[in-house]
Structure formats: C-alpha cells, structure tokens
mmCIF entry with sequence, helices, sheets and N, C-alpha, C, O atoms, coordinates in Angstrom:
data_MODEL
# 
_entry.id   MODEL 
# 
_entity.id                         1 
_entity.type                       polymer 
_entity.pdbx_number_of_molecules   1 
# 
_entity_poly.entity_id                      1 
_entity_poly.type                           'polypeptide(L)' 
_entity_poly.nstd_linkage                   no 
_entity_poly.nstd_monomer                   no 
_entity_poly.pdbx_seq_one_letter_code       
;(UNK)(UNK)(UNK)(UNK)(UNK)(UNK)(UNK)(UNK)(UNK)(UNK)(UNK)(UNK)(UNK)(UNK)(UNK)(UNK)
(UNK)(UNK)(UNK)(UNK)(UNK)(UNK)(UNK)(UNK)(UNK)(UNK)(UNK)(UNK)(UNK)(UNK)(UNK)(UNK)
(UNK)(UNK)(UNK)(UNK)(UNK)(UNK)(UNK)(UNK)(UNK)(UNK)(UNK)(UNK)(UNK)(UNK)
;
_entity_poly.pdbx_seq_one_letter_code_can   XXXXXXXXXXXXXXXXXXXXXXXXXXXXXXXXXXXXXXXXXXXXXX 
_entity_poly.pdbx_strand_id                 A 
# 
loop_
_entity_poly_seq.entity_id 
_entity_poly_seq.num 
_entity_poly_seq.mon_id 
_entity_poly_seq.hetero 
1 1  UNK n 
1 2  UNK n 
1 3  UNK n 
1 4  UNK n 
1 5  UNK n 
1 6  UNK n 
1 7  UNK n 
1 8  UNK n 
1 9  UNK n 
1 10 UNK n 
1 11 UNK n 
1 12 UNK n 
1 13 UNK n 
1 14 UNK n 
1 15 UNK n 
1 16 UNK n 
1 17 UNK n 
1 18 UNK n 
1 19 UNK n 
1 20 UNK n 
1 21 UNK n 
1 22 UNK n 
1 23 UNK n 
1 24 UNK n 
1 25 UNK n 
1 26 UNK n 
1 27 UNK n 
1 28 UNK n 
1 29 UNK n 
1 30 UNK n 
1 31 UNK n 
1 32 UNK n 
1 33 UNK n 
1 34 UNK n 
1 35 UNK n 
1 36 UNK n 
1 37 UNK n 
1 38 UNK n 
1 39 UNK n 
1 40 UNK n 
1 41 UNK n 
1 42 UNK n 
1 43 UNK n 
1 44 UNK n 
1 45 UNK n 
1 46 UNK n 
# 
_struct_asym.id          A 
_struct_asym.entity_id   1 
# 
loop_
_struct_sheet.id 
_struct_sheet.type 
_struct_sheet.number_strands 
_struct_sheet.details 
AA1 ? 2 ? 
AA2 ? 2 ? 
# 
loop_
_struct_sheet_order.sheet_id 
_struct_sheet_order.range_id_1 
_struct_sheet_order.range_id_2 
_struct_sheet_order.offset 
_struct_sheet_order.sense 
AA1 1 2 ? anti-parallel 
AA2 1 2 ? anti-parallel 
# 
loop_
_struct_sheet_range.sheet_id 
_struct_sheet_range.id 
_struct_sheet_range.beg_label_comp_id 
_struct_sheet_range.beg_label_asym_id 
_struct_sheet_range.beg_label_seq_id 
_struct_sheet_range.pdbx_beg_PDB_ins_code 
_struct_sheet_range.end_label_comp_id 
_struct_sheet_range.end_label_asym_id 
_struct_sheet_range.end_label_seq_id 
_struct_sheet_range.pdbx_end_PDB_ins_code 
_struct_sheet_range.beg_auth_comp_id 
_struct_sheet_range.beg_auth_asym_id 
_struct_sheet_range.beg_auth_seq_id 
_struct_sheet_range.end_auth_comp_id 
_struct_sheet_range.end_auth_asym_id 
_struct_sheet_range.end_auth_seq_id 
AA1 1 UNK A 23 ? UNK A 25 ? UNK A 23 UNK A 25 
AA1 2 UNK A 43 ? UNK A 45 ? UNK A 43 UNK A 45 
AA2 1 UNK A 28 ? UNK A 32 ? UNK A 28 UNK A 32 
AA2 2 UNK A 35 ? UNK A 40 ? UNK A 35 UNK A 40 
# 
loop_
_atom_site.group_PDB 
_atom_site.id 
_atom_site.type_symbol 
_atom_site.label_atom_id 
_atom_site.label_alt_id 
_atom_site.label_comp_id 
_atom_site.label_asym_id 
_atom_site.label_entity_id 
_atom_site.label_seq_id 
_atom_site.pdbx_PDB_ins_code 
_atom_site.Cartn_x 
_atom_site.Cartn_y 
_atom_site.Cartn_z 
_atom_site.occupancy 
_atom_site.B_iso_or_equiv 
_atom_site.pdbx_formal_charge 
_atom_site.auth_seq_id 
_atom_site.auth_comp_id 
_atom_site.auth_asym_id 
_atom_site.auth_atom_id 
_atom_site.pdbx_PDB_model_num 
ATOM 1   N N  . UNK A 1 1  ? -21.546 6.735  15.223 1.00 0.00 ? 1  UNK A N  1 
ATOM 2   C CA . UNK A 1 1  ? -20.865 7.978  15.441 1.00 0.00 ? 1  UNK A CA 1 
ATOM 3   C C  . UNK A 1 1  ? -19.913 7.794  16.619 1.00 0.00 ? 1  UNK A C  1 
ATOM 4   O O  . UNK A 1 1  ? -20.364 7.121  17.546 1.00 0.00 ? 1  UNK A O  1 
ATOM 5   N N  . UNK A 1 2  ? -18.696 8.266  16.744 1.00 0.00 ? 2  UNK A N  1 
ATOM 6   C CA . UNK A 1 2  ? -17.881 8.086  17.446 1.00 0.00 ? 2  UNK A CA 1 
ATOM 7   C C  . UNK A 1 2  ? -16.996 9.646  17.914 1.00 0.00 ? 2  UNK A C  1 
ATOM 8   O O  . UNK A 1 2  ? -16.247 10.288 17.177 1.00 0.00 ? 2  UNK A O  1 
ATOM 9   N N  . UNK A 1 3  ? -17.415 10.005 19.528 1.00 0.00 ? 3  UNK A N  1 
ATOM 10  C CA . UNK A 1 3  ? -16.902 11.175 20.131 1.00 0.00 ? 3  UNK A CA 1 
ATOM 11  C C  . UNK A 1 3  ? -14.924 10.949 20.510 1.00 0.00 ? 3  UNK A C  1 
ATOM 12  O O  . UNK A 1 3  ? -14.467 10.041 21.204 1.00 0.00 ? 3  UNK A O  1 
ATOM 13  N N  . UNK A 1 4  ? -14.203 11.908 19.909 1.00 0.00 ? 4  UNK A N  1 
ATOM 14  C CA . UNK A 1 4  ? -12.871 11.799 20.145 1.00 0.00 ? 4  UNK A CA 1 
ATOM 15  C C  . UNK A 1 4  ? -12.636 13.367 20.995 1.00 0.00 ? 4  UNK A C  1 
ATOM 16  O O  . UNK A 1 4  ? -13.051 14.395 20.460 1.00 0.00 ? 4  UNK A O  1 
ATOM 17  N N  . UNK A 1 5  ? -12.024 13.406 22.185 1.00 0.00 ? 5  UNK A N  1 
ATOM 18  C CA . UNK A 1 5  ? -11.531 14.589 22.859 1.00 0.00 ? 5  UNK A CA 1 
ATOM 19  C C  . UNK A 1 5  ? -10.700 14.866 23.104 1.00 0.00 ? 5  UNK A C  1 
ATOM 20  O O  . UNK A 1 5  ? -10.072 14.146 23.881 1.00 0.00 ? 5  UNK A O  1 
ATOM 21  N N  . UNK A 1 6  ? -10.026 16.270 22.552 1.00 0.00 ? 6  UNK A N  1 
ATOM 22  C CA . UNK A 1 6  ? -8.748  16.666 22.764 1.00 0.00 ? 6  UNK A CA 1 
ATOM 23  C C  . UNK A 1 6  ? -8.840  17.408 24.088 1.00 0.00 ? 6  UNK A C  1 
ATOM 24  O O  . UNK A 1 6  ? -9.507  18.442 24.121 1.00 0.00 ? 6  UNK A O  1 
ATOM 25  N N  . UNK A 1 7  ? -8.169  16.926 25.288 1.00 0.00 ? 7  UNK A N  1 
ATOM 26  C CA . UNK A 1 7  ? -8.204  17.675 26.576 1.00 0.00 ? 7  UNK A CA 1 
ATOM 27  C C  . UNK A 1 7  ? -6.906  18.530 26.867 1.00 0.00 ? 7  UNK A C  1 
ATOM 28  O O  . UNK A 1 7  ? -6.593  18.892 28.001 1.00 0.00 ? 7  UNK A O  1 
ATOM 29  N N  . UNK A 1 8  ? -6.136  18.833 25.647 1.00 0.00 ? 8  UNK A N  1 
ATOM 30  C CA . UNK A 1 8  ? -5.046  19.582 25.939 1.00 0.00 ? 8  UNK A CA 1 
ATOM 31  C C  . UNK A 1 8  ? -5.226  20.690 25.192 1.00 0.00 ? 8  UNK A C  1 
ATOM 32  O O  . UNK A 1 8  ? -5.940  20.691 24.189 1.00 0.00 ? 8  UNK A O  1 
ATOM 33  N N  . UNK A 1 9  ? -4.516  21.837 25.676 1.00 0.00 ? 9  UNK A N  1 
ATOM 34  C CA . UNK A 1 9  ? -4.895  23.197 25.098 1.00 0.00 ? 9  UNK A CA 1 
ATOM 35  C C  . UNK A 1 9  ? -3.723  23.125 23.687 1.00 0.00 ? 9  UNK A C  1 
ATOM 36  O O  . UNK A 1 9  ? -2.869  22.305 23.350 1.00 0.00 ? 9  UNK A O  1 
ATOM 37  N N  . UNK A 1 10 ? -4.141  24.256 23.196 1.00 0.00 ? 10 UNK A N  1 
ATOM 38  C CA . UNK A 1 10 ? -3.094  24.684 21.885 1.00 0.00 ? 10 UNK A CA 1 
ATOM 39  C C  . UNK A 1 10 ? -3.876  23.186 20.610 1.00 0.00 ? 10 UNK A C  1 
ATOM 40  O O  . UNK A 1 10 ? -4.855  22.447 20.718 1.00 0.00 ? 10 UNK A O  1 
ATOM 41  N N  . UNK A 1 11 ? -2.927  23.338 19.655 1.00 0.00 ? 11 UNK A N  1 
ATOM 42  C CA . UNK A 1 11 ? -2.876  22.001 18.898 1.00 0.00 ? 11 UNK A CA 1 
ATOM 43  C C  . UNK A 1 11 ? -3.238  21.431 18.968 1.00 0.00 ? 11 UNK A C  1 
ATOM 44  O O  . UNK A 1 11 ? -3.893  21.773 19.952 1.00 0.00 ? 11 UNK A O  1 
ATOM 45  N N  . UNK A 1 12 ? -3.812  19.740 18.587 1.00 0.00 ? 12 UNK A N  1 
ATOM 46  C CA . UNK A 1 12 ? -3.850  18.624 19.063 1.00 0.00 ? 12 UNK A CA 1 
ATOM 47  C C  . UNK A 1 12 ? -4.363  17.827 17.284 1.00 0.00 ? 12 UNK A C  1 
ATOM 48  O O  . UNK A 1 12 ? -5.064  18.475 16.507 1.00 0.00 ? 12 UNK A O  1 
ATOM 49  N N  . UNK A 1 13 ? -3.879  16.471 16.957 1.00 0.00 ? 13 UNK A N  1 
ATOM 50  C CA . UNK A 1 13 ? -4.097  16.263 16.301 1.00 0.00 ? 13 UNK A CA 1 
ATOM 51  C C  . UNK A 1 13 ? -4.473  14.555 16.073 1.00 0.00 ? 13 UNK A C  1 
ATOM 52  O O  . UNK A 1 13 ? -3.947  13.621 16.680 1.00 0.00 ? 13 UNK A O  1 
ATOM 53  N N  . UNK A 1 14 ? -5.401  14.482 15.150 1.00 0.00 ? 14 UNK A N  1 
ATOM 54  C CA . UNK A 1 14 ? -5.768  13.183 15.377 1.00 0.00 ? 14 UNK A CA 1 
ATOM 55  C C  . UNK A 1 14 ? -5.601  12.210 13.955 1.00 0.00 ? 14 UNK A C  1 
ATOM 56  O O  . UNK A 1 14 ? -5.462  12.670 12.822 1.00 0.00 ? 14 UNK A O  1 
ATOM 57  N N  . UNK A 1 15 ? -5.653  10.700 14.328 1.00 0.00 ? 15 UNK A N  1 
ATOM 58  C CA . UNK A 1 15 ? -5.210  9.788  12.898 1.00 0.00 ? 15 UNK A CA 1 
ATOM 59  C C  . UNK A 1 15 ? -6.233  9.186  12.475 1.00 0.00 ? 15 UNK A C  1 
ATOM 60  O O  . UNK A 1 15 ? -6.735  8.437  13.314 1.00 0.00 ? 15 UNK A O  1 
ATOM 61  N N  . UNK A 1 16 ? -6.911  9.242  11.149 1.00 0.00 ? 16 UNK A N  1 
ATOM 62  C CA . UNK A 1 16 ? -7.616  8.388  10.864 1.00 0.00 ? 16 UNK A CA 1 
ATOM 63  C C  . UNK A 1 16 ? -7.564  7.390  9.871  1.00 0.00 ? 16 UNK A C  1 
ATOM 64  O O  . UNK A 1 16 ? -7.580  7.901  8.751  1.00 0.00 ? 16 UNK A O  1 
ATOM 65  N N  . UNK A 1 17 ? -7.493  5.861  9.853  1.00 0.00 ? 17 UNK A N  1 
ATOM 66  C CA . UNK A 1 17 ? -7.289  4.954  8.958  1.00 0.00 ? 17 UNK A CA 1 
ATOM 67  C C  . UNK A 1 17 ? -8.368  4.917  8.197  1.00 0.00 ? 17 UNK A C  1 
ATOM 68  O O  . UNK A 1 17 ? -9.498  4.537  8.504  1.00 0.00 ? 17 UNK A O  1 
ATOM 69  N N  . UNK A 1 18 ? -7.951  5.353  7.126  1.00 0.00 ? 18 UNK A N  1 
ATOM 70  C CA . UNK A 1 18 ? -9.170  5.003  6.102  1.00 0.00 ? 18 UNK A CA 1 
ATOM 71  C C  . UNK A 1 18 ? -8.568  4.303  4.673  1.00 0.00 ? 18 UNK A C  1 
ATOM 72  O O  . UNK A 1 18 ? -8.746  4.758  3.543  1.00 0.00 ? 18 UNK A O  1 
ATOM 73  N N  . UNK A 1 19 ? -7.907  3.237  4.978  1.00 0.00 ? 19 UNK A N  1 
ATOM 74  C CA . UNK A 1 19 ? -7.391  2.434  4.318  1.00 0.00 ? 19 UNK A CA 1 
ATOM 75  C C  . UNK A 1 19 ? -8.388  1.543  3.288  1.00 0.00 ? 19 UNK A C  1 
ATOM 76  O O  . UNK A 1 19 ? -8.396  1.458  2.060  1.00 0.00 ? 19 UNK A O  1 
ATOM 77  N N  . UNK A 1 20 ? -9.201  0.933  4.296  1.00 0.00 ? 20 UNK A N  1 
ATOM 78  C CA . UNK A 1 20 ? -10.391 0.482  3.577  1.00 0.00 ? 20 UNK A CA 1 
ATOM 79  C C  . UNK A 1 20 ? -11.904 0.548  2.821  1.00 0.00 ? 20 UNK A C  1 
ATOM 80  O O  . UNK A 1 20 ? -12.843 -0.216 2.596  1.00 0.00 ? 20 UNK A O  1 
ATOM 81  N N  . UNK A 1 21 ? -11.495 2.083  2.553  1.00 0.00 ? 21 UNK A N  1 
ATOM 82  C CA . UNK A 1 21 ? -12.472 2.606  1.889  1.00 0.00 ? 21 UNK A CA 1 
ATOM 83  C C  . UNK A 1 21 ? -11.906 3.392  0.888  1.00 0.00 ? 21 UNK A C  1 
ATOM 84  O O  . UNK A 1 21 ? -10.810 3.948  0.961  1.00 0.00 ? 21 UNK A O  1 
ATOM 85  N N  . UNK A 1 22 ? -13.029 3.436  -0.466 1.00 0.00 ? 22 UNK A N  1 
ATOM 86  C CA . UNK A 1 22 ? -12.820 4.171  -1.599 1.00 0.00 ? 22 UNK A CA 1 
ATOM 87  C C  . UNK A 1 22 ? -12.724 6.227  -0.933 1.00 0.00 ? 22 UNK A C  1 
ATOM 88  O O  . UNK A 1 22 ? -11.745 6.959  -1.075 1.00 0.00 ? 22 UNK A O  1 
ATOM 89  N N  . UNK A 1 23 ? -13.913 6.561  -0.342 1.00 0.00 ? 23 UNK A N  1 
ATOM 90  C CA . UNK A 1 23 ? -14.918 8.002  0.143  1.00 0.00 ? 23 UNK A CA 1 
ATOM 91  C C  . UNK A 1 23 ? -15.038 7.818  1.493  1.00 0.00 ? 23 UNK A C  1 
ATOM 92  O O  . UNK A 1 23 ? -15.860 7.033  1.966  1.00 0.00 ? 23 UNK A O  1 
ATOM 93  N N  . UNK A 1 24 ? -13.986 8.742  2.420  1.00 0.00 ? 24 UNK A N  1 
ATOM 94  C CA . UNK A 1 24 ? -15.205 8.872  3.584  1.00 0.00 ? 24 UNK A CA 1 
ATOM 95  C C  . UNK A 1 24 ? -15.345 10.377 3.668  1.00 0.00 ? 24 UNK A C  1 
ATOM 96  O O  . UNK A 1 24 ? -14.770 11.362 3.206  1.00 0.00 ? 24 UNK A O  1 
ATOM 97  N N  . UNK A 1 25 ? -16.246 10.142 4.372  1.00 0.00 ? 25 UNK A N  1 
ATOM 98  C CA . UNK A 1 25 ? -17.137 11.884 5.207  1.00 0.00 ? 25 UNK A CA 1 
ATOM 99  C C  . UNK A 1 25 ? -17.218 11.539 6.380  1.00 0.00 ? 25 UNK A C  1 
ATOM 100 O O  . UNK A 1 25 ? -17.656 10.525 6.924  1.00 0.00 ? 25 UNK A O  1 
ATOM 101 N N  . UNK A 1 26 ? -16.679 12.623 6.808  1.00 0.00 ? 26 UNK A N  1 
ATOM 102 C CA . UNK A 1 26 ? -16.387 12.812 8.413  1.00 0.00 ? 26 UNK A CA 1 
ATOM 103 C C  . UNK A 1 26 ? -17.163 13.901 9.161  1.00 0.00 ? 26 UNK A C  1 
ATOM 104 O O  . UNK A 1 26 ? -16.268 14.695 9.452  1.00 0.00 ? 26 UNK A O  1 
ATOM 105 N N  . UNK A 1 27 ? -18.206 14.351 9.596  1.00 0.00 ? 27 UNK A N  1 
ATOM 106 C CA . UNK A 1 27 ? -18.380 15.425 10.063 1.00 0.00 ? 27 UNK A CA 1 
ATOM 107 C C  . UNK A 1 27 ? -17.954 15.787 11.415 1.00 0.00 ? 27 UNK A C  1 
ATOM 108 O O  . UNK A 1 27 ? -18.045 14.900 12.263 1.00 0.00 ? 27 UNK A O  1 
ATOM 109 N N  . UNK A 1 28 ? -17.468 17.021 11.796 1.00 0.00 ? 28 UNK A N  1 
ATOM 110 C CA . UNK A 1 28 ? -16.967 16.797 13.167 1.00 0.00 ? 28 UNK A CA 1 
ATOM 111 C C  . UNK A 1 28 ? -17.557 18.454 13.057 1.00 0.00 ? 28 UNK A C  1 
ATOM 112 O O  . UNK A 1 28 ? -18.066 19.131 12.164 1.00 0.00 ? 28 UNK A O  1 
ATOM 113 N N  . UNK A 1 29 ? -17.153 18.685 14.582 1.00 0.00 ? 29 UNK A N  1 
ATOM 114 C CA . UNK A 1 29 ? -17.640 19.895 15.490 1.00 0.00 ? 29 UNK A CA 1 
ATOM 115 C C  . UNK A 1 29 ? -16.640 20.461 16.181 1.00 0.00 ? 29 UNK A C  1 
ATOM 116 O O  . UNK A 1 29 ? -15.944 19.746 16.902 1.00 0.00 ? 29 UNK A O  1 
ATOM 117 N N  . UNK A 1 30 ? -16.473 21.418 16.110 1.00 0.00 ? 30 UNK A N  1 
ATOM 118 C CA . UNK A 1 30 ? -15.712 22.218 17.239 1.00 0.00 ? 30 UNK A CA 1 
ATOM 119 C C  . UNK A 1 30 ? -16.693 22.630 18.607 1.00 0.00 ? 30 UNK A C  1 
ATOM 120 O O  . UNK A 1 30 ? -17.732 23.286 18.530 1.00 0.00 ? 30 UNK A O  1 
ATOM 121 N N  . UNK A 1 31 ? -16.121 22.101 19.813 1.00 0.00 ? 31 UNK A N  1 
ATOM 122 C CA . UNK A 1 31 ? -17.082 22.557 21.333 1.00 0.00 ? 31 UNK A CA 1 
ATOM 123 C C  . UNK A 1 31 ? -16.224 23.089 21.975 1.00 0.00 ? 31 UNK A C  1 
ATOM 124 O O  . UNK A 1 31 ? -15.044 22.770 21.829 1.00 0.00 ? 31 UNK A O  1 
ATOM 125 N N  . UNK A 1 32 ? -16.562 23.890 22.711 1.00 0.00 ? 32 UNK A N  1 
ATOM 126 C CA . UNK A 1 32 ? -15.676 24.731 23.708 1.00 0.00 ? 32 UNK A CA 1 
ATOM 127 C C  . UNK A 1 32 ? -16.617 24.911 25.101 1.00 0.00 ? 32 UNK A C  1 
ATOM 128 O O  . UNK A 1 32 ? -17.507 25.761 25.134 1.00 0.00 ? 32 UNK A O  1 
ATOM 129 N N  . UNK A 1 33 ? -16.344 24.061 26.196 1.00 0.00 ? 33 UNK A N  1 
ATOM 130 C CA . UNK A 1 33 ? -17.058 24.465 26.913 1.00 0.00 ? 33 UNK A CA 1 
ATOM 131 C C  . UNK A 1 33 ? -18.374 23.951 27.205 1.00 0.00 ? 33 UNK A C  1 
ATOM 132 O O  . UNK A 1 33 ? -19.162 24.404 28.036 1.00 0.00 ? 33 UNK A O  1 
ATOM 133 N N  . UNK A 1 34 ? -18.578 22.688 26.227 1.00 0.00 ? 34 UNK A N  1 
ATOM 134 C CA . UNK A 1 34 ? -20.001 22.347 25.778 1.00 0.00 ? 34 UNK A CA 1 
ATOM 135 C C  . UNK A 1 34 ? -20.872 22.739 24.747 1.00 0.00 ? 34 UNK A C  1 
ATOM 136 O O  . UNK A 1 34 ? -21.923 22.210 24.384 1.00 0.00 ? 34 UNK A O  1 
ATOM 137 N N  . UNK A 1 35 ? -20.224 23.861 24.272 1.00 0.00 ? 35 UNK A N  1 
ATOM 138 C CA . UNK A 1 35 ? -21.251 24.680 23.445 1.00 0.00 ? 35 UNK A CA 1 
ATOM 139 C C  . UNK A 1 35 ? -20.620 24.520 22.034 1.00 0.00 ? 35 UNK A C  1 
ATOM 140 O O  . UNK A 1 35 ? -19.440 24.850 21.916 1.00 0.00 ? 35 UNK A O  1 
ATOM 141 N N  . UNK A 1 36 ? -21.233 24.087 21.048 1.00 0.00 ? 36 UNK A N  1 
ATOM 142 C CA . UNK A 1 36 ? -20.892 23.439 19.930 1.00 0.00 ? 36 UNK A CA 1 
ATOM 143 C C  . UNK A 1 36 ? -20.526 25.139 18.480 1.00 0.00 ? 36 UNK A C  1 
ATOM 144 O O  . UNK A 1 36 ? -21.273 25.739 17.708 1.00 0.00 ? 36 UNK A O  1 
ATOM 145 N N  . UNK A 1 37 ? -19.212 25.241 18.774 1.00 0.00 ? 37 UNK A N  1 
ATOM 146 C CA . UNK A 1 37 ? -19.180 26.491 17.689 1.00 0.00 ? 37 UNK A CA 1 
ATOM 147 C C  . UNK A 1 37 ? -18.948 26.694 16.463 1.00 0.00 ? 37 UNK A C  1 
ATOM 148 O O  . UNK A 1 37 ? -18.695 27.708 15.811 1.00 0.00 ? 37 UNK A O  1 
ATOM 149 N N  . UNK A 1 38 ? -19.064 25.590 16.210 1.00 0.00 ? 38 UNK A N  1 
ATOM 150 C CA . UNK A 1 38 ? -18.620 25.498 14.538 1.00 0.00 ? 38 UNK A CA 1 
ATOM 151 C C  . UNK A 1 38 ? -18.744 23.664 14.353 1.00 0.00 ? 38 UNK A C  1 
ATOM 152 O O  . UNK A 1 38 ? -18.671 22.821 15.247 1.00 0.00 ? 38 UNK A O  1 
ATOM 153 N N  . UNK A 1 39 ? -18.983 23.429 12.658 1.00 0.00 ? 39 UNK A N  1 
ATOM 154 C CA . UNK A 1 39 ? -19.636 21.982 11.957 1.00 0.00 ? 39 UNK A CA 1 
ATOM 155 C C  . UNK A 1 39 ? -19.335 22.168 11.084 1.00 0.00 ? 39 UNK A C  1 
ATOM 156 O O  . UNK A 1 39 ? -19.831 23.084 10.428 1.00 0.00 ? 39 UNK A O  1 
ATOM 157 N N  . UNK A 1 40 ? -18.301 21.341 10.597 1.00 0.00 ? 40 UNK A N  1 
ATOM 158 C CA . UNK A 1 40 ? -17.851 20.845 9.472  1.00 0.00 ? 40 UNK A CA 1 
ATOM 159 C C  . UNK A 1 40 ? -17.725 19.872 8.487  1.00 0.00 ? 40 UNK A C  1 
ATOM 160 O O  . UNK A 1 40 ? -18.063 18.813 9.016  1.00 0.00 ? 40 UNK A O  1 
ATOM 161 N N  . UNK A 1 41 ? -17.472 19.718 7.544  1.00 0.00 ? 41 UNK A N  1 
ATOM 162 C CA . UNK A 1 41 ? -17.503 18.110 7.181  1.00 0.00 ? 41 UNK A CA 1 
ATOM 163 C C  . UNK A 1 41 ? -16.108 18.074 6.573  1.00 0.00 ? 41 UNK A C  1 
ATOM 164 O O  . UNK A 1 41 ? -15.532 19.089 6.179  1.00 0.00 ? 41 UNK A O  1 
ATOM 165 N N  . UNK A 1 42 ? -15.545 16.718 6.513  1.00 0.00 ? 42 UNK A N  1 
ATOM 166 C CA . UNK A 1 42 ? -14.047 16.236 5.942  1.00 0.00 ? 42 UNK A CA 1 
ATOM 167 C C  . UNK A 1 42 ? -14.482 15.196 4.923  1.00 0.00 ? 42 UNK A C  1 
ATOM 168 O O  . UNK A 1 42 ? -15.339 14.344 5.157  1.00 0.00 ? 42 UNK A O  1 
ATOM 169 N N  . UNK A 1 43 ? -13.743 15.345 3.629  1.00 0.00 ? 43 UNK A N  1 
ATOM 170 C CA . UNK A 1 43 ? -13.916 14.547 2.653  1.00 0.00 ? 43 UNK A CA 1 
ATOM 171 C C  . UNK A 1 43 ? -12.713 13.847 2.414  1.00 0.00 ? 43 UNK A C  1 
ATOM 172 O O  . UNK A 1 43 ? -11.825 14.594 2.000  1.00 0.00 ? 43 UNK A O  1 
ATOM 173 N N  . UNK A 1 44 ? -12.382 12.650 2.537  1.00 0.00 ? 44 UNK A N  1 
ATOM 174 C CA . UNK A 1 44 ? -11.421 11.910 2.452  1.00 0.00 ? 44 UNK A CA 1 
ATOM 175 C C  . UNK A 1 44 ? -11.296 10.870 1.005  1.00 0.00 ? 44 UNK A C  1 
ATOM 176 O O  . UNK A 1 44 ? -12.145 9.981  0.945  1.00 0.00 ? 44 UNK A O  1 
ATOM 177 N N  . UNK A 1 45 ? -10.270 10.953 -0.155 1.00 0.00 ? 45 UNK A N  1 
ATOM 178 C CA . UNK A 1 45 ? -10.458 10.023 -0.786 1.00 0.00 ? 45 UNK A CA 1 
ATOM 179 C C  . UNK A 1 45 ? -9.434  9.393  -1.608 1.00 0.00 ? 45 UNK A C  1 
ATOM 180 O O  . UNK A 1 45 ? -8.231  9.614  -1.468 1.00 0.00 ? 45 UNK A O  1 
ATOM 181 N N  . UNK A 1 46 ? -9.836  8.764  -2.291 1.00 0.00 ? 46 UNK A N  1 
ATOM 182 C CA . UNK A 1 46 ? -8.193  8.234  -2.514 1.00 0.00 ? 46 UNK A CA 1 
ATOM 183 C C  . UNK A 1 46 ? -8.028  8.664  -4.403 1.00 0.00 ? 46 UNK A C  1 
ATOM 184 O O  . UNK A 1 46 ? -6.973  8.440  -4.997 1.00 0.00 ? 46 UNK A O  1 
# 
C-alpha cells in the first residue's frame, strides 16, 4: 500500500501508470485533518 499527499488546497491531481496490467483496483480515502471521510475504490482497465 502506498500513501500519496496532496498538501495544496483546491484541486490537486495525481498520475497513475498502469500500463502493465490487464485490472487494477485502487482504493483510496479522502482525510481531512486526519480524520478519514470518505473510501472509495477506482477500477482501472483496459
């Protein structure tokens, strides 16, 4: 598992190579503050 942080307000957007895979799943979290407000999952595929 790997933590990525956006420390700027508004927007922010991130890249993920998933070149070498058929399926990924990504689950990520929204935190604000520490406090985890929302869990999602991302389905990526080709």
């Amino acid at each position: 598992m790997r933590t990525i942080s956006l420390n700027q307000k508004g927007a922010g957007q991130i890249i993920i190579n998933a070149l070498n895979y058929q399926q990924v799943i990504i689950p990520y979290s929204l935190s604000i503050d520490g406090k985890i407000i929302d869990s999602k999952q991302m389905v990526l595929t080709r």
